[in-house]
N, C-alpha and C positions, 0 to 999 in steps of 0.2 A: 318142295325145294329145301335142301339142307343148309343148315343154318350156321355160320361160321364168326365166332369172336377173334378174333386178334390182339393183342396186347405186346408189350414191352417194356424194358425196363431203361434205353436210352430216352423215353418220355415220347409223349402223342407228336412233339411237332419235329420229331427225325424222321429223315428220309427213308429209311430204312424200314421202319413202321407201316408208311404208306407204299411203298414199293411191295410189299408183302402183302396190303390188304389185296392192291389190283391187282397182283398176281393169281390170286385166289378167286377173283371175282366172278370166274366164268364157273366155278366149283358151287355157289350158295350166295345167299343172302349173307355180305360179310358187315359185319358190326364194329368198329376200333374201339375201345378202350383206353386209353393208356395213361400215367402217369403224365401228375403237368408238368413235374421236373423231371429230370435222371435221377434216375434210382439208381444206379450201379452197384454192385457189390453188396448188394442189401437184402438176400441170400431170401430166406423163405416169409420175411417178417410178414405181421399182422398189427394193424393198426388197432390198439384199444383204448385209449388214453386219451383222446380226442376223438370228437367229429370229424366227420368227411360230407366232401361237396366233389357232386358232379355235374358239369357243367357241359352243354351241346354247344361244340365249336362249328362245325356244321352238318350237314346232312349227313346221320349213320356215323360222324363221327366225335367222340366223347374223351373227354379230361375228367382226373380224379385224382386230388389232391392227396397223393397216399403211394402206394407200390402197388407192384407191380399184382400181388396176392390182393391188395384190396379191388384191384378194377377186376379181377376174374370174380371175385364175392359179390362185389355190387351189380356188374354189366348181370350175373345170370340172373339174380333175383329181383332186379328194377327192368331189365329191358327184352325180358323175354316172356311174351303172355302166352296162352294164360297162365298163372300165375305156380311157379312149380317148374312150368316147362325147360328145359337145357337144349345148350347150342349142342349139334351133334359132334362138335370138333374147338377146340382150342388150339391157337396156333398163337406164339410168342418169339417175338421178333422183328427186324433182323439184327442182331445185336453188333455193333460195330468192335469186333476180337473175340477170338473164339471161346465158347466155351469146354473146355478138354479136362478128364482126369480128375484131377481130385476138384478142379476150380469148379464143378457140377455145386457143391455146396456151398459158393457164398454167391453163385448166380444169382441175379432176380430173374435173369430171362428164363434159365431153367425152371424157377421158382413158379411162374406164368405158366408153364407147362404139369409142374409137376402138382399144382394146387387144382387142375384140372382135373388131373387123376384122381386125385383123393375125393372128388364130387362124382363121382363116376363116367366122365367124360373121359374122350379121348386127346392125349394133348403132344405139340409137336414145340418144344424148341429150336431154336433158328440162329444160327450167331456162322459170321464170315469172316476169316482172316482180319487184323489190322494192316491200314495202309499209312504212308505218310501224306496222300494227296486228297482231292474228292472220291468218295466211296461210289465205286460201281456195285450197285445191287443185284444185277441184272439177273448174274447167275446161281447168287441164292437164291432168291425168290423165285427162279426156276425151279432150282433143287427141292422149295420148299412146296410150289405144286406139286409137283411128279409123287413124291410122298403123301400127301394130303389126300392124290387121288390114290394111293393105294389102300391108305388107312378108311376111308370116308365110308367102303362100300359095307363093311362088316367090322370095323372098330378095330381097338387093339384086345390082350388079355384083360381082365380086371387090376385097378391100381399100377399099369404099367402107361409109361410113356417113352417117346423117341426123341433125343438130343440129336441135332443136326449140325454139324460143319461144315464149312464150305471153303477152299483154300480158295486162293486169286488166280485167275486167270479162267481155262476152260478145265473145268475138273473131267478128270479120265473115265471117272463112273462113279460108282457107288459103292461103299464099303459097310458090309453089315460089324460092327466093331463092339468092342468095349472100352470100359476106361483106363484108360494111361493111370503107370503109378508113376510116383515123382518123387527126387530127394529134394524137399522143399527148402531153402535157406531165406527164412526172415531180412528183409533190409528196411531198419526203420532210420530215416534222417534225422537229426535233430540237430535243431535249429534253436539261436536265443533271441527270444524280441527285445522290443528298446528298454524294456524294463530287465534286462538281465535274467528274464525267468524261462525256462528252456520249454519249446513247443515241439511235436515229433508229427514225422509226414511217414506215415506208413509206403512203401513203395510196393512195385509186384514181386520183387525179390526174384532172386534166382534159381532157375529148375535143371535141373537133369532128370530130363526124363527115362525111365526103365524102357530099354528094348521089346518090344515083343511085336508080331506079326500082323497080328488081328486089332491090335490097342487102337482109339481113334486119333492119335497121335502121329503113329505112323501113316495111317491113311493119307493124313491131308499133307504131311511132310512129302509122302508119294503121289500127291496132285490126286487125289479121291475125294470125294465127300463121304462123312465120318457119318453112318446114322448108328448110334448105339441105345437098346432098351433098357431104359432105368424103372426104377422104382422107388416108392418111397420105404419100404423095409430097411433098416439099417442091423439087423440081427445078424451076429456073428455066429451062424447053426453051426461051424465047426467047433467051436469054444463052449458051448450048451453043457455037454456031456462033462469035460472037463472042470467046469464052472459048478455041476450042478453035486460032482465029490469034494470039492474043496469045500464047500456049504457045508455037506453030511458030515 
């Protein structure tokens, strides 16, 4: 039976969490994971500086006082015997607003996905539109079987993972995409507390996003779900060469 982790970065007791493990459920043995808070925006971190606890909320499913990166560290080296052994899939999610474009790096849901990669596992991010009312999950964690069964049989490449998107309503199909570029404009608020000393609330700021056909941006703008393959390389190979006469 294949063996399947789950994780997130809105914390173990969202809906969205659990709607993605049973969605999965008929695929493997699914394990949750997840952080006991939200994690949000708290991108690839690694807990070293303290302790961590994990703690069984109930059957197969686990809290870890940390992100999203530390329950994919702990769940494979504490709950998968014998000891060494790896789930054959990591799936993180379902994150409530999408993750697109450049927002891939301060994800943790992505972070879920992409810290699986790096252990040699295969990993699927999962995030669906923001709503203003109660979140229907129904048909990401559709979107995010149909995927899982694709990947599951034969894996992905080495060090690669899939970013999932899911727009609202019945998504038209499925778009193999990349990432959206963005003119990103910074909006930080600042505010003064009772003491006169001024405190600042980072906001999402404002994007205009770059046109282009294939981005996963347009996908889900076009009622598609976005699955684009990332990686953890950040190397600019076009810039190498040029980089490497300015040295000489």
């Amino acid at each position: 039976m294949k063996k399947i982790l789950v994780t997130n970065d809105d914390g173990v007791r969202s809906e969205g969490i659990h709607a993605l493990a049973q969605a999965l459920k008929h695929l493997g043995e699914v394990i949750v994971v997840g952080p006991q808070t939200e994690a949000s925006a708290i991108g690839h971190a690694l807990t070293l500086r303290r302790p961590l606890r994990m703690e069984l909320l109930e059957e197969g499913v686990y809290e870890v006082d940390g992100t999203p990166t530390d329950c994919v560290n702990i769940a494979i080296t504490q709950l998968y015997k014998p000891k060494g052994a790896l789930p054959d899939l990591v799936v993180s999610g379902i994150n409530k607003g999408y993750n697109l474009g450049d927002d891939v790096t301060y994800s943790g849901t992505v972070a879920g996905a992409l810290e699986a990669a790096l252990l040699g596992i295969p990993g699927i991010a999962v995030s669906q539109q923001r709503t203003l009312g109660a979140y229907d999950f129904r048909e990401a964690a559709s979107a995010a079987a149909r995927v899982a069964t694709l990947v599951l049989p034969q894996g992905l490449a080495p060090r690669t993972f899939l970013n999932v998107n899911v727009p609202s309503g019945q998504p038209k199909g499925m778009r193999a995409t990349f990432q959206a570029k963005r003119n990103h404009v910074t909006v930080v608020d600042v505010r003064i507390d009772p003491r006169d000393k001024p405190y600042y609330w980072i906001e999402e700021g404002e994007d205009s996003w770059e046109p282009h056909d294939q981005s996963d941006y347009q996908a889900v703008k076009d009622g598609y779900v976005s699955v684009t393959p990332l990686q953890p390389d950040l190397t600019a190979y076009d810039e190498i060469a040029a980089l490497q006469a300015l040295l000489d």
